[in-house]
C-alpha positions in Angstrom: 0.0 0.0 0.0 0.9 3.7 -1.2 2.4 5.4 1.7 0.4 8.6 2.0 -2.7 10.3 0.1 0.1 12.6 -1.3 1.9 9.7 -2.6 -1.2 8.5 -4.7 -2.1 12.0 -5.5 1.3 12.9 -7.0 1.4 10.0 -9.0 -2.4 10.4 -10.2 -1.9 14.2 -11.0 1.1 12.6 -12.8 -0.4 10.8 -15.6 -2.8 14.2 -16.5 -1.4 15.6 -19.6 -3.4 19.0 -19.3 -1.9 21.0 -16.5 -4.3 23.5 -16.1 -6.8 21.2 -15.0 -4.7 19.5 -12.0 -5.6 21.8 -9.4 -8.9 21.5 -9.8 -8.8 17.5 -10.0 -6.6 17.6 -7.1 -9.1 19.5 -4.6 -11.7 16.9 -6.1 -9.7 14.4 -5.0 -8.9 15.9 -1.5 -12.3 16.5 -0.7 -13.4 12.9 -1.6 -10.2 11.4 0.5 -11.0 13.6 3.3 -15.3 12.9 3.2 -14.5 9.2 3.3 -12.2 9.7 6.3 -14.8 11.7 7.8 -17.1 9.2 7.4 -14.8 6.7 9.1 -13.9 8.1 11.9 -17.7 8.9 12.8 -17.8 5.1 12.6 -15.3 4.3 15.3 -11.8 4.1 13.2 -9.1 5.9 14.8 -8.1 8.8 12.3 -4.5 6.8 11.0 -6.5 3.9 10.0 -9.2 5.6 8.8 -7.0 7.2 6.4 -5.3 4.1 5.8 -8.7 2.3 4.9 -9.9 5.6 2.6 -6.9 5.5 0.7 -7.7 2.1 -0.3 -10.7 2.5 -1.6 -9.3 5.0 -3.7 -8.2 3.0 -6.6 -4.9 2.6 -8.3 -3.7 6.0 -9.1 -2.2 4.8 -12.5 -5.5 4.0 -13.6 -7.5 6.9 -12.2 -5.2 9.4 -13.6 -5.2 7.6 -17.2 -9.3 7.9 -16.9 -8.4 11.0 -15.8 -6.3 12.5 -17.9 -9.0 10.9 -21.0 -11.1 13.4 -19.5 -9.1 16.5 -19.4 -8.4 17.6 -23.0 -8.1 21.1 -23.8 -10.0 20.2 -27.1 
């Protein structure tokens, strides 16, 4: 497992071609990391596993930020 949300982050925001159009996929991203910890920790996880068990469910970063970056076109 990836060590950090960075981690993951960097290497999705890596595979988007169109630059202008990483800041906004990287506060999309935070906010969905940070919801799901949220959600975890109102559940009874502790807030270094919660993160640990969000991050998870986040998918491999390769293959979000190739979806991703199929997205993002500037035309």
């Amino acid at each position: 497992m990836r060590e950090s949300f960075e981690t993951w982050i960097a290497e999705v925001l890596y595979c988007v071609r169109f630059l202008p159009d990483r800041k906004a996929i990287r506060q999309e991203l935070e906010a969905h990391y940070e919801d799901h910890v949220r959600d975890l920790e109102r559940l009874g996880y502790d807030h270094q596993l919660a993160r640990k068990r969000a991050l998870g469910t986040m998918g491999d970063p390769v293959e979000v930020g190739q979806a991703l970056d199929r997205v993002h076109k500037p035309w």
